[in-house]
C-alpha positions in Angstrom: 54.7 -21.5 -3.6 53.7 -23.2 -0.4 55.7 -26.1 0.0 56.7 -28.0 3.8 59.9 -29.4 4.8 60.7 -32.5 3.4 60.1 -35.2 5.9 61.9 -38.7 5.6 59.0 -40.4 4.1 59.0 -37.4 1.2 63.0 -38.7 1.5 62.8 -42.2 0.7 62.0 -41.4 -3.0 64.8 -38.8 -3.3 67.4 -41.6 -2.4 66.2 -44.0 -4.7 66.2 -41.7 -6.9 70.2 -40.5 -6.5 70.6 -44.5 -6.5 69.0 -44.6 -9.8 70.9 -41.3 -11.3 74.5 -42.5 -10.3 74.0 -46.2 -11.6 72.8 -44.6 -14.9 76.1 -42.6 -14.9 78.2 -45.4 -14.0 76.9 -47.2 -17.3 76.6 -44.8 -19.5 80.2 -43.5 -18.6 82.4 -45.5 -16.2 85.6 -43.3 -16.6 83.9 -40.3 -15.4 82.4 -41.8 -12.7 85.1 -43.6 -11.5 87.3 -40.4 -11.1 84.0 -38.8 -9.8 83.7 -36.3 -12.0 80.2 -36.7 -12.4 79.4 -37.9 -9.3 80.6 -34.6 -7.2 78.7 -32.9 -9.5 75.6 -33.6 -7.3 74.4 -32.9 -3.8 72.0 -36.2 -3.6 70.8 -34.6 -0.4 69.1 -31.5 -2.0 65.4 -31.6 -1.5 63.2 -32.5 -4.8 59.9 -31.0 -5.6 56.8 -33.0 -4.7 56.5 -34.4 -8.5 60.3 -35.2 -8.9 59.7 -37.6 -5.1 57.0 -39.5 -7.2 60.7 -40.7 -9.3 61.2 -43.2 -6.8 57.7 -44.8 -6.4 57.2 -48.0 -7.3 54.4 -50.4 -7.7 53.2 -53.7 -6.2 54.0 -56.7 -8.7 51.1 -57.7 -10.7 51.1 -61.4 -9.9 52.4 -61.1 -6.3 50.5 -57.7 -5.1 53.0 -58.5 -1.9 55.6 -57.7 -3.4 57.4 -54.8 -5.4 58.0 -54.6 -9.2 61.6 -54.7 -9.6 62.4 -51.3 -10.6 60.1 -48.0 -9.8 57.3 -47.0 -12.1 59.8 -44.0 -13.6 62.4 -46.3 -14.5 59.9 -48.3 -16.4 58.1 -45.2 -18.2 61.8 -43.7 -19.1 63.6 -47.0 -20.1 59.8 -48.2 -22.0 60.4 -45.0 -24.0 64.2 -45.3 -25.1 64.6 -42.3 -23.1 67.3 -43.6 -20.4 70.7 -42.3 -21.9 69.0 -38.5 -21.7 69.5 -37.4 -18.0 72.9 -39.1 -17.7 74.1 -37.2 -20.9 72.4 -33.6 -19.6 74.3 -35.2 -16.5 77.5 -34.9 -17.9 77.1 -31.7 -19.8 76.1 -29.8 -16.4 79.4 -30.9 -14.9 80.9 -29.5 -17.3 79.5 -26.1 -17.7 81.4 -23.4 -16.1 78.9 -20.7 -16.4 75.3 -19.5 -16.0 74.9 -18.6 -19.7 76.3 -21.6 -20.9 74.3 -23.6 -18.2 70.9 -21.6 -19.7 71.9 -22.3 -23.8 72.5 -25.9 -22.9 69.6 -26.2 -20.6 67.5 -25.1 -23.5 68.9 -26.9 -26.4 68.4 -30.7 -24.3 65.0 -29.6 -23.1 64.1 -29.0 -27.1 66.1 -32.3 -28.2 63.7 -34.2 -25.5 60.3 -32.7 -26.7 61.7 -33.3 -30.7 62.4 -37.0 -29.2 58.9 -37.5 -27.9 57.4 -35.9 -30.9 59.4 -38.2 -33.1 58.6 -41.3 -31.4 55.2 -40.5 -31.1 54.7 -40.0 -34.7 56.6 -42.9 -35.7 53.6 -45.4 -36.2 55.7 -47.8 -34.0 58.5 -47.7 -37.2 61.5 -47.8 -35.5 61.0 -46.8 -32.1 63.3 -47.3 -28.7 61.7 -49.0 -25.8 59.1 -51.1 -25.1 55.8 -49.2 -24.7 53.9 -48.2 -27.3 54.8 -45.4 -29.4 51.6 -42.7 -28.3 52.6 -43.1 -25.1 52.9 -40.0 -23.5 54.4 -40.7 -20.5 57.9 -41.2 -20.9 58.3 -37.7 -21.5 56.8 -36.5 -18.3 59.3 -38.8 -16.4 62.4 -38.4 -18.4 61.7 -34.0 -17.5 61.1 -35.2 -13.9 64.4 -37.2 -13.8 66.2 -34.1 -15.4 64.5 -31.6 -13.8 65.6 -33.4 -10.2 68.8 -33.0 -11.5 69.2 -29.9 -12.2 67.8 -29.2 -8.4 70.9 -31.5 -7.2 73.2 -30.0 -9.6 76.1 -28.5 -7.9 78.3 -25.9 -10.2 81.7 -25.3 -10.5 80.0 -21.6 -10.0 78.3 -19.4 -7.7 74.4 -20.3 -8.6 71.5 -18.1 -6.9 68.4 -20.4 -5.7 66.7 -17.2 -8.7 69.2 -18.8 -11.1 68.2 -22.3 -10.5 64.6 -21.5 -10.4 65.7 -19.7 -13.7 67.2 -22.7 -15.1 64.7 -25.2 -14.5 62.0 -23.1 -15.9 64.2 -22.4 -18.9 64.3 -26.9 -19.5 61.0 -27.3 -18.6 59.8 -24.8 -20.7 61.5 -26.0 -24.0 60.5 -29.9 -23.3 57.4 -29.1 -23.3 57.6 -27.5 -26.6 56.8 -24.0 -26.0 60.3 -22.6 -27.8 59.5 -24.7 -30.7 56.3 -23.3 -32.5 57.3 -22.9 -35.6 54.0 -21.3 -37.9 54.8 -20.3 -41.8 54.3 -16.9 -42.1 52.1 -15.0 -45.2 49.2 -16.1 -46.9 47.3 -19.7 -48.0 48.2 -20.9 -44.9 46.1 -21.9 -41.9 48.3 -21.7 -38.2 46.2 -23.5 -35.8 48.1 -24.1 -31.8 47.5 -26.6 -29.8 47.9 -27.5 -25.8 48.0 -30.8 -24.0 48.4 -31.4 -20.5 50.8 -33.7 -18.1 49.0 -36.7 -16.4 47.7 -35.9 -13.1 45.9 -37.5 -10.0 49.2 -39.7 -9.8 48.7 -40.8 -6.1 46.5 -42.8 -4.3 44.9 -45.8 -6.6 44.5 -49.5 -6.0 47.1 -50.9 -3.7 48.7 -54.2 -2.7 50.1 -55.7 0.1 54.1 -54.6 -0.7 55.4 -52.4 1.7 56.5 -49.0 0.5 54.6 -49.6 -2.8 52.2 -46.8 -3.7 48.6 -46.8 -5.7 48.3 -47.5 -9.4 46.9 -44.2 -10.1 50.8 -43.2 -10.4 50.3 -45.1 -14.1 48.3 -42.2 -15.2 48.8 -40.9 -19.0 47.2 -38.2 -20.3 45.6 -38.5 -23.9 45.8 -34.5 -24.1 49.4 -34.8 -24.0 49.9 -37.7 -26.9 47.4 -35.9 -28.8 50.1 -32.9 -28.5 52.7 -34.8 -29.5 50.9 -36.6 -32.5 50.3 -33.3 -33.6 52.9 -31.3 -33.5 54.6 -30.2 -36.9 51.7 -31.5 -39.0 49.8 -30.5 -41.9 46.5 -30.9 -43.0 45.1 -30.3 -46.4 41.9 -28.3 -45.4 38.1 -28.8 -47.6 39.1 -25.6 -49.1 42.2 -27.2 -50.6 44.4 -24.5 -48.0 47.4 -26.5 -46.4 46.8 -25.8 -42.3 50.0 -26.1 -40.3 49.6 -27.5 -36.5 52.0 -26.5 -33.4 51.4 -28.0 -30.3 52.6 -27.9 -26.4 52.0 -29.3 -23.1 51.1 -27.7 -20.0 51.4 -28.6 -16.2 48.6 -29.5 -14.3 49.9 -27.1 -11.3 48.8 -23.5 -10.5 52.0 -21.6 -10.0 53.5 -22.0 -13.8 50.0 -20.4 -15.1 50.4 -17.7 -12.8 53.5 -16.7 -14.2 52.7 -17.2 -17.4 53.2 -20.3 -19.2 50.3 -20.2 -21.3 49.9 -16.6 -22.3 54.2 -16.5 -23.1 53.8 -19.6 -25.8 51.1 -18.2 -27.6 50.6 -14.5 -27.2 53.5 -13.9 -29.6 51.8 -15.7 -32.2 48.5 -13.5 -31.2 50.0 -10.2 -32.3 49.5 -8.8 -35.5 51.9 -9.9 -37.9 52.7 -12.7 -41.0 52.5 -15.5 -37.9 49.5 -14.3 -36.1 47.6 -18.0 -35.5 44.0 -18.6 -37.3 42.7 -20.8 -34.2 43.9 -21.7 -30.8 42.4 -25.0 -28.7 43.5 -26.2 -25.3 42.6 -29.4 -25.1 42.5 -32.2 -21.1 41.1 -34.8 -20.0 37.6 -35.5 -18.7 35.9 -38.5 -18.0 33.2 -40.7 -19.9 33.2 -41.5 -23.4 32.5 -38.5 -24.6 34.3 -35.4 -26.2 33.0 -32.3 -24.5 33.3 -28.7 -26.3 33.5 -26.1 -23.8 31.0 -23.1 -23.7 32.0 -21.0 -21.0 35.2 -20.6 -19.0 35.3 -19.5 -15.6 37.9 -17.5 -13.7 37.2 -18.9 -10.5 40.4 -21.4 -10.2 42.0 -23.5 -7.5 40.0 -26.1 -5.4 41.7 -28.8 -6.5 45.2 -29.9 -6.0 48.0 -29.8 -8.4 50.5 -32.7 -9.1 52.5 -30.4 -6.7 50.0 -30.8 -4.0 49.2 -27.4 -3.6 45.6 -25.6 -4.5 45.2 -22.0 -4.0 41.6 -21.6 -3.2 40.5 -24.4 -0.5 37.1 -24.5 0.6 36.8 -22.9 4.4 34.1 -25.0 6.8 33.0 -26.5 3.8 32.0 -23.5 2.0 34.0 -22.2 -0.9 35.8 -18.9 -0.8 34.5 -15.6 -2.1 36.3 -14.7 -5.3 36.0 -10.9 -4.8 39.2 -9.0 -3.5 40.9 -12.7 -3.4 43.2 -13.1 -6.3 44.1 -16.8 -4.6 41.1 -18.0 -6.1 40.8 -15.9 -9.3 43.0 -16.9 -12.4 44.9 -13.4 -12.5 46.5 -11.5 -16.0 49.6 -11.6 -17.0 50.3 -7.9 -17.4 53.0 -8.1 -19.9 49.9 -9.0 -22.2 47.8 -6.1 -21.4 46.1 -6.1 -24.6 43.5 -3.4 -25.6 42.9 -0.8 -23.0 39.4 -1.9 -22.0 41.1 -4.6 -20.4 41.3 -3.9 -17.2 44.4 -6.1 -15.8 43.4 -6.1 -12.1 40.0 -7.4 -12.9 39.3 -9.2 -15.8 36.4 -11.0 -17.3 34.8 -13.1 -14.8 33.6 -15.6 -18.0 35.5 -15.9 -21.1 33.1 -17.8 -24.4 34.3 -20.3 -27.1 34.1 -19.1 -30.7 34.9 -23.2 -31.9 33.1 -24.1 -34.6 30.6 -26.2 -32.8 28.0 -27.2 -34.9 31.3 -28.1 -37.5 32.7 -30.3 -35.0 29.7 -32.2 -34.3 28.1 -32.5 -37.6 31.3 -33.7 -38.6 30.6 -37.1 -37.7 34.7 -37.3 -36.6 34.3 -41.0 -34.7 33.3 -42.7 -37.4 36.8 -43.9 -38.8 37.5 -44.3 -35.4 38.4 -47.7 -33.9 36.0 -48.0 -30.4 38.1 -49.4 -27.4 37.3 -52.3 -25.2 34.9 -50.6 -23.0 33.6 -47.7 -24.6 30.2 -46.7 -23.5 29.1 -44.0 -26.0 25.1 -45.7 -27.0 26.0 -44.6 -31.0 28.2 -47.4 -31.8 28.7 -46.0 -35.1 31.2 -44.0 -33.6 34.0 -43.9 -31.2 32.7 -41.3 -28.5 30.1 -38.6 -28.7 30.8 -34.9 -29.4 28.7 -32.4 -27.1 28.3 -29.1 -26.6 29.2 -28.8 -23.3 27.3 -25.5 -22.0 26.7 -26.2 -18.2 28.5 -24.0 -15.5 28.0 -22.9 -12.1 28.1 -19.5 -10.9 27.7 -17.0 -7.7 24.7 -15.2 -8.9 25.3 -12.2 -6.2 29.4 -12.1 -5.6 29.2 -11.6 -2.0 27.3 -14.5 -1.3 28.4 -18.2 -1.1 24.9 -19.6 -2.8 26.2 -21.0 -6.0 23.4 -21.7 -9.1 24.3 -24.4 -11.7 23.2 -23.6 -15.4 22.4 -25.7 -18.3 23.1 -29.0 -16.9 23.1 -31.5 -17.7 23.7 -30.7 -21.0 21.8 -31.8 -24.2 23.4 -34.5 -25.8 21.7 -33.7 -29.3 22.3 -30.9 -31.6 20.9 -28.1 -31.7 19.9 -28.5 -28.1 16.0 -28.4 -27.6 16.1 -25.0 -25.7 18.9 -22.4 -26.3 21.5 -22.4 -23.3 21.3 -19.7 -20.6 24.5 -17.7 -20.8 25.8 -16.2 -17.1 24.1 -13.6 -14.9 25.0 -10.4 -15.8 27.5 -9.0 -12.9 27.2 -12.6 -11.6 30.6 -14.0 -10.1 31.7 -17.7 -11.8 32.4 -20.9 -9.7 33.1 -23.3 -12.4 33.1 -23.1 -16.0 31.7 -26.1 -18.4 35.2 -27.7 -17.7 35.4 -27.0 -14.0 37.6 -24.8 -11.9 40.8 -27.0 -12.3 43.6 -26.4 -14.7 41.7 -27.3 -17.4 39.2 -24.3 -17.1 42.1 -22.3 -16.6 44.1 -23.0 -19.9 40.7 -22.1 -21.8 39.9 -19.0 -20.0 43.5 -17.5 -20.1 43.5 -18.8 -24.0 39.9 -17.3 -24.9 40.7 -14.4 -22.5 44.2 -13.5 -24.6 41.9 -13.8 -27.7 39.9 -11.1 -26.4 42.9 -9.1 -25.1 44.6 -9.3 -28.4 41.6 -8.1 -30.1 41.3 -11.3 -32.3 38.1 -12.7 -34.0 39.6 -16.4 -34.1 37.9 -20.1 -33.3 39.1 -20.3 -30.1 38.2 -23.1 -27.2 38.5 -25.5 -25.3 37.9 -29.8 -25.9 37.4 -32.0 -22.7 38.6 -35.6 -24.1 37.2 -38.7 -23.0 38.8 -40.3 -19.7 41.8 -42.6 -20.9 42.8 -44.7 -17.4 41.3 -48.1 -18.9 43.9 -50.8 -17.9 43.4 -54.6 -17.7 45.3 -55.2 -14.6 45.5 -53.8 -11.5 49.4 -53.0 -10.9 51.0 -53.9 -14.6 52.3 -50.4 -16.2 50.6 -50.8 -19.4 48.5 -53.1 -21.9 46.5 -53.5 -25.0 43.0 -51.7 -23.5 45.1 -48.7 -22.2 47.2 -48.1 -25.6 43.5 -48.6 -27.6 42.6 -45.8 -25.8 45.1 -43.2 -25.9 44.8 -44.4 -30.3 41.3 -43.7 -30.4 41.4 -40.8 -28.4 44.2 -39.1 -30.4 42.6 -39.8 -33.3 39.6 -38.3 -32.9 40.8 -35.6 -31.2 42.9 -34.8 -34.7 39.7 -35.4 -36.5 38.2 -32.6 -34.3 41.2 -30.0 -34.4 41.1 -30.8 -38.7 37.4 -29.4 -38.3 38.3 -26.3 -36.8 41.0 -26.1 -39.5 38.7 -26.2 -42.0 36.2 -22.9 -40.9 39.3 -21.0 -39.8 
């Protein structure tokens, strides 16, 4: 990855963070950090990744924009969710771990016990729960990883540790707390094994700002209703039309580059894609868009990367204002995993350049899924019978001659009816894609590596991809959460269970 030094701006939130950590530990266990056993256990200076820096950013105060809130927006997320006794107990356990493997199972097991957590607390109906924010909020698990993520990076061992090994170990917690070691699909027949992926919130800089110095934009208060519909999800069933029980598995995804390259997607459910009592009966990826609307993907482009990641970093920048060629440039093309080959037609050093959904569609918008639906303040959707619209989303935009940077744009805008008036135009034969229906972002991405392992794996499955409607509806400019924002997130999650039910039901 392509990351710069760490300048002491980029510093700042690092130290507020190691202020943060150590005053955790010194509550949750003042004998050990009075004889320091915890607190030698990190080096405080070690750099953080771009995302873990956003731990110590804090917000203007609502009331007095000229001022800071009194503690940063992390604290707020990880405290609102009950989550703030985690990192100083995987604290604790690190200093204690004398060895790599031991590190690794440990590593593991907490990442699994924090994505249980969120599931539990997110399915909770508010019964019960820790903390002070709403029970679908998805956003005290992204900050409780960050916080434990940052320290493992800090964490120093009792052993010789590889930066490999790190790297290794991160991974290894980041992987499991986001669910992907804990699909867990009955095998055999009269089932239905349907997986599901959410994202992380994104765009978390830049915003509305006050007068406060060192305060930062109120974009950081980004959720992501992909990632609560994840984790109201996962580990349900659903009673299908056909009377067939239909079990549900879900996981979230980063909104960064690097991660899919190596794998993240294709390693969570290509197991469940081979032949065998498991194999899955449908696979949706599901982000966030914008509007009021729920947009089903047609086409999926391979063309990735003009658009930062929460790390910062984009793989395919435009050049003088013209985007890059895709041909013999792998930085802007969504590349295979070759340890998921698939059927020998599959060429792994030049795959599909589009990838199709095989959703249901007509299903999923007949189904009429907003009605039971609550709308929130704000909704703009002209049916006000429903919650938001359901559309078959069949625009993209593609290099019609792949040495050429003149760039056509199908289908668009879409039809909002159904069946459309006109049937869509698919893509040029030997054409080169820009963007997909859903863009050229990560979004895109986790449908066309999805649809593309479908197609690898020699499957005939409903798989696709559902654009959700935007959820970033607050009533205040600077205040972490309210009534509008959490109406949102509720209606959004549960239509977008209403939808995955749908494709349940034809699988």
């Amino acid at each position: 990855m392509r990351r710069k030094a760490l300048t002491m701006n980029r510093l700042r939130p690092a130290l507020a963070l190691a202020a943060v950590t150590a005053f955790a530990l010194v509550t949750a266990n003042p004998a050990a950090a009075q004889d320091g056993r915890d607190a030698d256990c990190l080096d405080t200076g070690a750099p953080l990744s771009v995302e873990e820096n956003r731990l110590g950013f804090t917000l203007p105060d609502n009331a007095d924009p000229s001022a800071p809130q009194s503690r940063t927006f992390a604290r707020q997320m990880i405290e609102g969710g009950g989550f703030q006794d985690f990192t100083p107990a995987l604290t604790r356990d690190l200093c204690r771990t004398h060895n790599l493997k031991a590190a690794t199972d440990m590593v593991r097991r907490q990442g699994a016990a924090l994505w249980k957590d969120a599931v539990r607390r997110a399915q909770s109906q508010g019964r019960g729960i820790k903390g002070d924010l709403p029970y679908s909020d998805d956003r005290p698990l992204y900050w409780t990883r960050l916080e434990s993520t940052a320290t493992l990076r800090q964490w120093k061992p009792r052993f010789q540790l590889s930066d490999a090994a790190r790297t290794e170990l991160i991974t290894a917690f980041d992987r499991a707390s986001r669910g992907m070691f804990d699909i867990d699909l009955p095998g055999g027949k009269g089932v239905k094994r349907v997986i599901v992926s959410g994202f992380d919130p994104y765009t978390l800089d830049g915003g509305a700002t006050g007068a406060a110095p060192g305060t930062v934009g109120n974009n950081i208060r980004h959720g992501n209703p992909s990632g609560a519909t994840a984790l109201a999800l996962d580990g349900t069933t659903y009673r299908t039309k056909s009377g067939t029980l239909a079990r549900i598995e879900a996981y979230t995804l980063p909104v960064n580059y690097p991660e899919f390259q190596r794998g993240y997607l294709e390693d969570t459910v290509g197991p469940f894609m081979r032949p065998g009592p498991k194999q899955v009966d449908a696979s949706i990826t599901v982000s966030q868009a914008g509007g009021s609307v729920f947009n089903l993907e047609q086409w999926n482009a391979r063309y990735h990367g003009v658009t930062v990641g929460n790390d910062n970093f984009r793989p395919c920048a435009a050049v003088g204002g013209l985007p890059q060629l895709a041909v013999n440039n792998n930085e802007c093309n969504s590349t295979v995993v070759d340890r998921w080959g698939g059927p020998e037609k599959f060429s792994l050093t030049n795959p599909p350049q589009w990838t199709t959904a095989t959703l249901p569609m007509e299903e999923m918008i007949r189904a009429n899924t907003g009605a039971s639906i609550p709308r929130p303040p704000g909704d703009t959707w002209p049916d006000e019978s429903v919650a938001f619209g359901v559309v078959w989303h069949t625009n993209y935009t593609e290099f019609p001659d792949c040495s050429s940077t003149t760039r056509v744009t199908r289908n668009s805008p879409p039809p909002t009816e159904f069946p459309p008036p006109t049937a869509p135009v698919p893509p040029s034969a030997g054409s080169c894609s820009y963007s997909g229906g859903g863009g050229n972002y990560l979004s895109n991405e986790s449908a066309y590596r999805n649809t593309l392992l479908r197609d690898r794996m020699g499957l005939d499955i409903p798989a696709g991809h559902i654009h959700t409607p935007d959820m970033q509806h607050f009533e205040t400019d600077f205040n972490p959460s309210d009534a509008t924002f959490d109406a949102w997130r509720l209606a959004i999650v549960g239509q977008g269970r209403n939808l995955v039910h749908v494709v349940a039901d034809t699988a």
